[in-house]
C-alpha positions in Angstrom: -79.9 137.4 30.2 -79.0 134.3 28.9 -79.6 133.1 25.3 -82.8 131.6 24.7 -84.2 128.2 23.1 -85.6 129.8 19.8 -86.5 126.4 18.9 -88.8 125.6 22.2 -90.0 129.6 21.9 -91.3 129.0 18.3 -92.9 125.7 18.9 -95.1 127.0 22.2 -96.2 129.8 19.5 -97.0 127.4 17.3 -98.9 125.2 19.9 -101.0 128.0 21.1 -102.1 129.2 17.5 -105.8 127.8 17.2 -106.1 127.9 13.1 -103.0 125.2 13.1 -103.6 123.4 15.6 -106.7 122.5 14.2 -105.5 120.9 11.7 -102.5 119.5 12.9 -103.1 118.8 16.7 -100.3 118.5 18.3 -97.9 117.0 16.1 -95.4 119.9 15.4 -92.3 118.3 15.6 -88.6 119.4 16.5 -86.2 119.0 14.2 -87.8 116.4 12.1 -91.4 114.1 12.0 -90.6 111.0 13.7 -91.0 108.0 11.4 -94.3 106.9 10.2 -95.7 110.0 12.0 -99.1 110.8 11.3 -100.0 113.1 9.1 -100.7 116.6 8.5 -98.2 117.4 10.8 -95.6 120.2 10.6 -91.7 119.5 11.4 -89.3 122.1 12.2 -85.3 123.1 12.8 -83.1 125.8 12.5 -80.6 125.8 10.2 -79.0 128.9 10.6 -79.2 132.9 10.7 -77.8 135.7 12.3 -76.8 137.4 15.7 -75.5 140.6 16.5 -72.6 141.7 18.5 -74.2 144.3 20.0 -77.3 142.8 21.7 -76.3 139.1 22.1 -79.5 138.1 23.8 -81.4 138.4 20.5 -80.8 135.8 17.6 -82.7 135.5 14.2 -82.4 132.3 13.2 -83.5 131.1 9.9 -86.1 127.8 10.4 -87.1 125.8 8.0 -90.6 124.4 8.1 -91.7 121.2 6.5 -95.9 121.1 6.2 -96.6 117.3 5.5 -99.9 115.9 4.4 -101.2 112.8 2.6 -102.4 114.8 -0.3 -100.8 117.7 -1.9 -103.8 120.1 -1.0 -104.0 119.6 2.6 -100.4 120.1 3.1 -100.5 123.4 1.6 -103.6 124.5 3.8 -100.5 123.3 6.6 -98.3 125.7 5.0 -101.3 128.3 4.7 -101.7 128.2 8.7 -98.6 128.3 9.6 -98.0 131.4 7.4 -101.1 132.5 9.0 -99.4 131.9 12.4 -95.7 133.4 11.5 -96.2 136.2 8.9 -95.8 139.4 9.7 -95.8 138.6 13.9 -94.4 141.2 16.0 -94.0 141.6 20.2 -95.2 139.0 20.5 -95.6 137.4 24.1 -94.4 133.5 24.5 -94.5 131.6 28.4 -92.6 128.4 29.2 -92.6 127.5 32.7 -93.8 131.1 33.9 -90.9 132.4 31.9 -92.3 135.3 29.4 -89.9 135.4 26.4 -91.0 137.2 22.9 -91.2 136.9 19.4 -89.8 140.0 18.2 -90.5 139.9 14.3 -91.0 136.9 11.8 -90.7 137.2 8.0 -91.0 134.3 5.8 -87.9 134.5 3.2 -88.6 131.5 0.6 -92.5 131.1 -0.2 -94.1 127.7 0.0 -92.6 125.5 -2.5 -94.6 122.0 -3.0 -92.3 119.3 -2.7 -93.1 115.5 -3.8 -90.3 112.9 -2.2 -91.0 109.7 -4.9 -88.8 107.6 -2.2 -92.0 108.3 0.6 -95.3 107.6 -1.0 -98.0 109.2 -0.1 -96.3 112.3 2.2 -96.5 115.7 0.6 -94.7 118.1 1.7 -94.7 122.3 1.5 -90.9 123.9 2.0 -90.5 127.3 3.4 -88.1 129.2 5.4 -88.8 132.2 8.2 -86.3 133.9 9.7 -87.8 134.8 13.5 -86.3 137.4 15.5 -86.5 135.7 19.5 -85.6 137.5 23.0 
């Protein structure tokens, strides 16, 4: 078995999960929110994590989620959904293209942390960090 797009596994997860979608749509975005994207939408990339030598068909990368929002309250109901969506997953069952691939474990390491760029007005943003075991 080949090593698999944890990036594309992780998004159809969080496409299919019903609480954020509702208040994002569709608009979860790989690696980063496209310019003057609207909002709440949820951006996402890896940027980093681990692998073992022993069973190289099963990364954990460490992603970093940015929940954006207009208003500093709705992003963290973002950031509330998609730790909704993550937290404490296990086995669970992801299809692309009739391939089945699964999301082993996922365990957020860094809390929510409310983040206010004063260079972009009006986008608030919640930081956190998941580290998602993929096969």
């Amino acid at each position: 078995m080949s090593l698999a797009d944890s990036n594309a596994i992780i998004r159809k997860h969080l496409a299919d999960d019903a609480g954020l979608v509702a208040l994002v749509g569709g608009r979860i975005y790989c690696p980063r929110l496209p310019e003057g994207a609207t909002l709440p939408a949820v951006g996402f990339f890896t940027r980093g994590g681990r692998s073992s030598p022993y069973i190289p068909d099963m990364p954990s990368p460490s992603v970093q989620f940015d929940c954006w929002a207009d208003n500093p309250i709705e992003a963290r109901e973002v950031y509330r959904a998609l730790y909704d969506a993550l937290q404490g997953i296990q086995n669970t069952t992801v299809t692309i293209d009739g391939t089945d691939y699964y999301i082993l474990s996922a365990r957020e390491e860094v809390q929510g942390i409310d983040l206010v760029d004063v260079e972009v007005p009006n986008y608030f943003r919640v930081l956190t960090y998941f580290e998602i075991m993929v096969r």
